[in-house]
N, CA, C and O of each residue as an XYZ file, in Angstrom:
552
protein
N     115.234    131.466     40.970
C     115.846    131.116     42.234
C     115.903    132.349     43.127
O     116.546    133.317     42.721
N     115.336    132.395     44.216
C     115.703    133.319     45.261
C     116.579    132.733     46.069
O     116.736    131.541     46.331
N     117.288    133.946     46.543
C     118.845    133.751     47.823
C     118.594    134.565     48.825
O     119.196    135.638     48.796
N     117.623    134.294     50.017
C     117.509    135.184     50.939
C     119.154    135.441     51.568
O     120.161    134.869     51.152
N     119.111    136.110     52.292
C     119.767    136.230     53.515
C     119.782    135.187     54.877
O     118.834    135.223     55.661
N     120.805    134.360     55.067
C     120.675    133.305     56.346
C     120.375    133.650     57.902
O     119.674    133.239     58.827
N     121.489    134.819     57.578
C     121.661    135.362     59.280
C     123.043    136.094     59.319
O     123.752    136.184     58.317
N     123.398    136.637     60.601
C     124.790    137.679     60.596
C     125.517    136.148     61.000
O     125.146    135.115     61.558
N     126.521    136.558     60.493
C     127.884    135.301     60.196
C     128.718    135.748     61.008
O     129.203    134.995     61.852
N     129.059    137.032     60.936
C     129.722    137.262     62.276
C     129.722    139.053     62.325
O     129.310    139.802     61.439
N     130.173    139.340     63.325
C     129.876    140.999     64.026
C     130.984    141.297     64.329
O     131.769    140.615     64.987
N     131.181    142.502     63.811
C     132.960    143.709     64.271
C     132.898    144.654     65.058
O     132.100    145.480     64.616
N     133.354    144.979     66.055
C     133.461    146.069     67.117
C     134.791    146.767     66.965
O     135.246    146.464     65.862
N     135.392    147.369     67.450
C     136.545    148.025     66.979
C     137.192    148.255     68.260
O     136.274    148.528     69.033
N     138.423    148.288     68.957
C     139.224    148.339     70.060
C     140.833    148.782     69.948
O     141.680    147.954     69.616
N     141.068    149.750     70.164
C     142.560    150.133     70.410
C     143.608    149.507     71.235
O     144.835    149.480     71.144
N     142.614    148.927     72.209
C     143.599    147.676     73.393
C     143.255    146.839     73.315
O     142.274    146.568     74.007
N     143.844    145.773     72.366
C     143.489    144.121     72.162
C     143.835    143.380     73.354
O     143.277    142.311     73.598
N     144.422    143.708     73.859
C     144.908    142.799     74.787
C     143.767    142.790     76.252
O     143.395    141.793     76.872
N     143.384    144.312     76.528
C     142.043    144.209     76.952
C     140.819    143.671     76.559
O     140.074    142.969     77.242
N     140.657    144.057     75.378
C     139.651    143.552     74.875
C     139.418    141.963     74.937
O     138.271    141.528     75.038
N     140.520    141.115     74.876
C     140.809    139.808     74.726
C     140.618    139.041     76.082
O     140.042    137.961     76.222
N     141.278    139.892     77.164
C     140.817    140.101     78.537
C     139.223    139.513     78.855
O     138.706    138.449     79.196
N     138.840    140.764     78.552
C     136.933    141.482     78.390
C     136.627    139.516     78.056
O     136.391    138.518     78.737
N     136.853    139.912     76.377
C     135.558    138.840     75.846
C     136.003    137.439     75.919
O     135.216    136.607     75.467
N     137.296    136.960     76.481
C     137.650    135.676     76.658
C     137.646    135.329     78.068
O     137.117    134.258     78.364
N     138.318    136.301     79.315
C     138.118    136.146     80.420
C     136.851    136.246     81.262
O     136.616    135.517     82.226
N     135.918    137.382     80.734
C     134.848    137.603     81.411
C     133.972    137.307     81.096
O     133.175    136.855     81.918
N     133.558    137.418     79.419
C     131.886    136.404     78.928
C     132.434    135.507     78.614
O     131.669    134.608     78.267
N     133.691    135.211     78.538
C     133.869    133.072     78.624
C     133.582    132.815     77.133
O     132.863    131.860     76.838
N     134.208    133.775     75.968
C     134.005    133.259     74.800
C     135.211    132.610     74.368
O     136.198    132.676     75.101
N     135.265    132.002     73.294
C     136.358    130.774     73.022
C     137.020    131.563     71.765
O     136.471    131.601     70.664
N     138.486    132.302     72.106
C     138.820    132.800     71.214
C     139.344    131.589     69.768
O     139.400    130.360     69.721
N     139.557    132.347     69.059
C     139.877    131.751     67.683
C     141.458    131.744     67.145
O     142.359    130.996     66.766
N     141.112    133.154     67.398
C     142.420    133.634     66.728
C     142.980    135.348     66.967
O     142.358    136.406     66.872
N     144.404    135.061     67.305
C     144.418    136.562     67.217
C     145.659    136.946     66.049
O     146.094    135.971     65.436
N     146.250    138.299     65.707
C     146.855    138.397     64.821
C     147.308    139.624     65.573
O     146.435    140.431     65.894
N     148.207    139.796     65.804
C     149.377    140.773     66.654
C     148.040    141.721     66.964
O     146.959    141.250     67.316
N     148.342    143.333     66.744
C     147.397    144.150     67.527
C     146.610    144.370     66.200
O     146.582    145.555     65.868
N     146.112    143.709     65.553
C     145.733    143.849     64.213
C     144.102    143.553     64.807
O     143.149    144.305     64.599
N     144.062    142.332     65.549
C     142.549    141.771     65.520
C     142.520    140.765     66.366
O     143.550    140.417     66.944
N     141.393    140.178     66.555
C     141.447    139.288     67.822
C     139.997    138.664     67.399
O     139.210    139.408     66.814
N     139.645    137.377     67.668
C     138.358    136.958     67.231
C     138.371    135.904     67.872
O     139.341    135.264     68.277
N     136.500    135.558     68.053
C     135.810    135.108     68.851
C     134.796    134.274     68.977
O     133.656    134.677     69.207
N     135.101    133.038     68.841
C     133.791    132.276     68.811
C     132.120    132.595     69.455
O     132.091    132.394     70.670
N     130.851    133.015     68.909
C     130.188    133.405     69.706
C     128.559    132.987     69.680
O     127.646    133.800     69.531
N     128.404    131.579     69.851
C     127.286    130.760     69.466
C     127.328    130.170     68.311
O     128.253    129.358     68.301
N     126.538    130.217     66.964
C     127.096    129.996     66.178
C     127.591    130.742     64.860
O     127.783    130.093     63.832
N     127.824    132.314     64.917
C     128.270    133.000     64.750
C     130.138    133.583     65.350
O     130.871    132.868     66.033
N     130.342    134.377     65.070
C     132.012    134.746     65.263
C     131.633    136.319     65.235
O     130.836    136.920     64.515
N     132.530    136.803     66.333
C     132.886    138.145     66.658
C     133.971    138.193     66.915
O     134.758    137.575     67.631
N     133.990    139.708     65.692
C     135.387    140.125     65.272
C     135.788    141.332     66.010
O     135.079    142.337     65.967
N     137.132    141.287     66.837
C     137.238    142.751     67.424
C     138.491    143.346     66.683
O     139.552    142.735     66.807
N     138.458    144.272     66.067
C     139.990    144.873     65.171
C     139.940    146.171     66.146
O     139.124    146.576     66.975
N     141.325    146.685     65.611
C     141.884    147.414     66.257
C     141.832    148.465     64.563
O     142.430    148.232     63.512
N     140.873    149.610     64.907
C     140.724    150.349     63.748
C     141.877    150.932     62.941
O     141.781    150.737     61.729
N     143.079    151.690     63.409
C     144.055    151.936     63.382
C     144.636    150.954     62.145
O     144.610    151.380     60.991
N     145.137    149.675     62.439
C     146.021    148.803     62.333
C     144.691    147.951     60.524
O     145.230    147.617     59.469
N     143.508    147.868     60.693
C     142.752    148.067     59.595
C     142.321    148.878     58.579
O     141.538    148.549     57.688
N     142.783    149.818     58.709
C     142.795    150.792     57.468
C     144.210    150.925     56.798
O     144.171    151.882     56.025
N     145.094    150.495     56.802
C     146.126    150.109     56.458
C     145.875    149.077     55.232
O     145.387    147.955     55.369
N     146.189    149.511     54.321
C     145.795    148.464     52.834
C     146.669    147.063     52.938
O     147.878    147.146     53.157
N     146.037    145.783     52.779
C     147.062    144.587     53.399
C     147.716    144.483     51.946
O     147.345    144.642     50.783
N     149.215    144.031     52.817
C     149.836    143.784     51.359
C     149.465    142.648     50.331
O     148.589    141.784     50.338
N     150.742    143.071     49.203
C     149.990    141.961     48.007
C     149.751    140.907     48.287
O     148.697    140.388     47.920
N     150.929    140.066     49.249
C     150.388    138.420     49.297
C     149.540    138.371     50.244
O     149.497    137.197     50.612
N     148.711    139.113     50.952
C     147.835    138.962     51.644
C     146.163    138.731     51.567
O     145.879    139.661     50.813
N     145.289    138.280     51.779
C     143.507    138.247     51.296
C     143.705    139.307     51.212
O     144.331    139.905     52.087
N     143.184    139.961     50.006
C     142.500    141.728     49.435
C     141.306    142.066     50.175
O     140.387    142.640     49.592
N     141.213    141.729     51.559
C     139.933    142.612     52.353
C     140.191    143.643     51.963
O     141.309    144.056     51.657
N     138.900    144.357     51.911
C     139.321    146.174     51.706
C     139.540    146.803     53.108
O     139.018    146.514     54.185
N     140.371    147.655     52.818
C     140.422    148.425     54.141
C     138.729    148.740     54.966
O     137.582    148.727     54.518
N     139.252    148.978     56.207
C     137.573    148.975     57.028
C     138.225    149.248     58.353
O     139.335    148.825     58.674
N     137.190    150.226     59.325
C     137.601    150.775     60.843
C     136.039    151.495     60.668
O     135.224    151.621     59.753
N     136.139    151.898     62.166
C     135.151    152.591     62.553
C     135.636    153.710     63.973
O     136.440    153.422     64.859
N     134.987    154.801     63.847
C     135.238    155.361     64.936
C     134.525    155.782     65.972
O     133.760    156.640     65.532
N     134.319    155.603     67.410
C     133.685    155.933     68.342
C     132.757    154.225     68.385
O     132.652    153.289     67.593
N     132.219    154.540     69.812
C     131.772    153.497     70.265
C     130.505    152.586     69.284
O     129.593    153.161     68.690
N     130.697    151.194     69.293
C     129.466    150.427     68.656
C     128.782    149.514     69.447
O     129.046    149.421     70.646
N     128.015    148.895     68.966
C     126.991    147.759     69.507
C     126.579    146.633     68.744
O     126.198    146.383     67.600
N     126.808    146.034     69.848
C     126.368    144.547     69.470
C     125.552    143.828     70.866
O     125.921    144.337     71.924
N     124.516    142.735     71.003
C     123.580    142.522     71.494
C     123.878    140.875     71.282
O     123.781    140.373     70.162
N     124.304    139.972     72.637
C     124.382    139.317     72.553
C     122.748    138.300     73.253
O     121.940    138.625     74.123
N     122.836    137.085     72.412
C     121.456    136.386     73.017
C     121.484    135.608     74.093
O     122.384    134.773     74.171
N     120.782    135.689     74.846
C     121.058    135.181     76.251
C     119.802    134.400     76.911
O     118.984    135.314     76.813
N     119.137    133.416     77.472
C     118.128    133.031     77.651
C     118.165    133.847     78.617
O     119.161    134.152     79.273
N     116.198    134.547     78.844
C     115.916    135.438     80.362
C     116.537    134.733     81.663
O     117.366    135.288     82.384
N     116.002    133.363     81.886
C     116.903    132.744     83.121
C     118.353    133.008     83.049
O     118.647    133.197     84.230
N     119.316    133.118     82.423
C     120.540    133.479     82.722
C     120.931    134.542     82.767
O     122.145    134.667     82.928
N     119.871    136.089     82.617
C     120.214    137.354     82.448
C     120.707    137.617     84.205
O     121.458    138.471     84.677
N     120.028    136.635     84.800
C     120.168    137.452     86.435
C     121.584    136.960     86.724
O     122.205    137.728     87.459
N     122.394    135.641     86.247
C     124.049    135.406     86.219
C     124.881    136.254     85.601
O     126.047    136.470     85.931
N     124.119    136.884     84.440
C     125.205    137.954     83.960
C     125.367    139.441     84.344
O     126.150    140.367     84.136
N     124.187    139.182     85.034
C     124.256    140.665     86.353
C     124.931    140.609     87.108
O     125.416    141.688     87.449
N     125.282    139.655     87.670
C     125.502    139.140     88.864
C     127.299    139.174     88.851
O     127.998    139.643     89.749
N     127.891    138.392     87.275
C     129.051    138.376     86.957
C     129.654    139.541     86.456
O     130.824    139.873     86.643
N     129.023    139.991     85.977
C     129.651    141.604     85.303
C     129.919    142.307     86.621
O     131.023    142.654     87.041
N     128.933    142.439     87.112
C     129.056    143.569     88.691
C     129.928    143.052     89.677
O     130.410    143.850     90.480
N     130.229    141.778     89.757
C     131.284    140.805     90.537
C     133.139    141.134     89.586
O     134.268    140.864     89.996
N     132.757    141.694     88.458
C     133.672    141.848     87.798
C     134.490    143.652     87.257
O     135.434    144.077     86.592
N     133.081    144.283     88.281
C     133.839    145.903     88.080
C     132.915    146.459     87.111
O     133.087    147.661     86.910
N     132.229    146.052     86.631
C     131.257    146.289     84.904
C     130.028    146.876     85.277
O     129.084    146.142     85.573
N     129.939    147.869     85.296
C     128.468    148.578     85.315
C     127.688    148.201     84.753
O     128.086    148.013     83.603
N     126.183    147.810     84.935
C     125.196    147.938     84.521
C     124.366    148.990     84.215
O     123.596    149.433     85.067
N     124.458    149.670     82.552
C     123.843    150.491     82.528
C     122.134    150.908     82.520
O     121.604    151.918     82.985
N     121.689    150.076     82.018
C     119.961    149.171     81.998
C     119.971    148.313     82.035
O     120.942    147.637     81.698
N     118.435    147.669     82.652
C     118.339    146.441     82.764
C     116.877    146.477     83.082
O     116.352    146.299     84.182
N     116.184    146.796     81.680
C     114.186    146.780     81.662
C     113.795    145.423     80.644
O     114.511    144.758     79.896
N     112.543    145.349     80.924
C     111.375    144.687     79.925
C     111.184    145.914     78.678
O     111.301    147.129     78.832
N     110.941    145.365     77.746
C     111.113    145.851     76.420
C     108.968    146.285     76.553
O     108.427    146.232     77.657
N     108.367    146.556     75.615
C     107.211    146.153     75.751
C     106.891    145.187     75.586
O     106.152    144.732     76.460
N     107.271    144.174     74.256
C     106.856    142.871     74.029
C     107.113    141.698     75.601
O     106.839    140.499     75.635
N     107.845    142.746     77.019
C     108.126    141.311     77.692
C     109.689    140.990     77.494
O     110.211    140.277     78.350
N     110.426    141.435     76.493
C     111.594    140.405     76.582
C     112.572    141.432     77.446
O     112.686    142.647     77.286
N     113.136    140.716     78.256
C     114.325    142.240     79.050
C     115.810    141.920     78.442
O     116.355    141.003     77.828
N     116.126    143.120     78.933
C     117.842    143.416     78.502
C     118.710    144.109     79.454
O     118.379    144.989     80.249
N     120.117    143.482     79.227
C     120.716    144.783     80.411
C     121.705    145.122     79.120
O     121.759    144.539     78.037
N     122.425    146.193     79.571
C     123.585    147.039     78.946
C     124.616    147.217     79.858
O     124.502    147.250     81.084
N     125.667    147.335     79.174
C     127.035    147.444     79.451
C     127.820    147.872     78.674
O     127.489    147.757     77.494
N     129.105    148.504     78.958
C     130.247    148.349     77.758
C     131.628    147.505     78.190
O     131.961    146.956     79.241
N     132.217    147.648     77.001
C     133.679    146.561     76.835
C     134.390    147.181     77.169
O     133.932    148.317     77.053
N     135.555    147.223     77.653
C     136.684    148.733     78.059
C     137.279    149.549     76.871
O     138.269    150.267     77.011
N     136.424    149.349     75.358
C     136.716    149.975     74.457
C     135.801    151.184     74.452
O     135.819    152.237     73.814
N     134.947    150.649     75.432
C     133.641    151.837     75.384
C     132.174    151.645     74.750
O     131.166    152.336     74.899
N     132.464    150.060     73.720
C     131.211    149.535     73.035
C     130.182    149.406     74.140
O     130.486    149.043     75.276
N     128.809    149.754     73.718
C     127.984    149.203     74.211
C     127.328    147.758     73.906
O     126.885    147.412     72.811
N     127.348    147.061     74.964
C     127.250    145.297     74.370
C     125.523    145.740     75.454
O     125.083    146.620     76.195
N     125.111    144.381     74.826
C     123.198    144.285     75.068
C     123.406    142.702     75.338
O     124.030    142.075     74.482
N     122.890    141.981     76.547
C     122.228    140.605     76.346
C     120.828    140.931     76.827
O     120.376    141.553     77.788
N     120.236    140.184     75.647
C     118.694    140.251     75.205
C     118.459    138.834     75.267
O     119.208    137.958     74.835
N     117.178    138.666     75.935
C     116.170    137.628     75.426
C     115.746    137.473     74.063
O     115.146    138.462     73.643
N     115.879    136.518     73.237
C     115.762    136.478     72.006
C     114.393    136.693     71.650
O     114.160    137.104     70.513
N     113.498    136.490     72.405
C     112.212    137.085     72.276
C     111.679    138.685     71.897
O     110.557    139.014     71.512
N     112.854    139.539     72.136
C     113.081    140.277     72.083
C     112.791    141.090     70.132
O     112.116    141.998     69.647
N     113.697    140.141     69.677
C     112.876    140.156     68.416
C     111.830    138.896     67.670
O     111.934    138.322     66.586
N     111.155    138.815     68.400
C     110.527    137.300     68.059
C     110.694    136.191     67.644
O     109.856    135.571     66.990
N     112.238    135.620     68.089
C     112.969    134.836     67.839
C     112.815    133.388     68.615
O     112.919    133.449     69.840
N     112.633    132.400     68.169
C     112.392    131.590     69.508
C     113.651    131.249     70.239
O     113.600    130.620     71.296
């Protein structure tokens, strides 16, 4: 029996201001939060995957006994994540980010053809919407 790998199930970024952050990815990319848990974490419905934003600090903290035994986990300094976006809607999310204060840091054709712009979250992450073509995805 082989067990490939399906796909990422869900993606963690790390944020010191949840409440911004919650701001960011519920008010401005219009994602459908889930759930939050005081300044601990905040999460995010995000196609058919889930993005997780913790607050690094408040995760390295060992959870107590009656709690799920996740292992402790944080990260420090800025990360990335690359959300998929069809090319026709890349020119609305230019359009909304910059209507919203959000710099656009790039915004090229890859060689294969597929384009991307960049930005960050007010945590400082750099977020990517890519044409899924991008990795030869249909």
């Amino acid at each position: 029996m082989t067990a490939a790998i399906e796909g990422i199930l869900e993606t963690a970024l790390y944020a010191d201001d949840l409440d911004a952050a919650e701001a960011f990815y519920g008010g401005i990319l219009g994602l459908e939060k889930i759930t939050r848990h005081g300044n601990r974490h905040v999460f995010f419905r995000c196609g058919p995957g889930v993005l997780l934003i913790f607050n690094a600090k408040e995760t390295a903290v060992p959870p107590p006994p009656q709690a799920f035994p996740v292992p402790v986990h944080g990260a420090a300094g800025p990360g990335h994540a690359c959300f998929r976006v069809a090319g026709p809607a890349l020119d609305f999310w230019v359009k909304k980010l910059e209507e919203a204060g959000i710099a656009i840091e790039a915004d090229f054709r890859w060689p294969n053809g597929a384009r991307s712009i960049y930005f960050r979250d007010p945590a400082g992450n750099s977020l990517e919407c890519a044409e899924p073509g991008l990795w030869n995805i249909a």
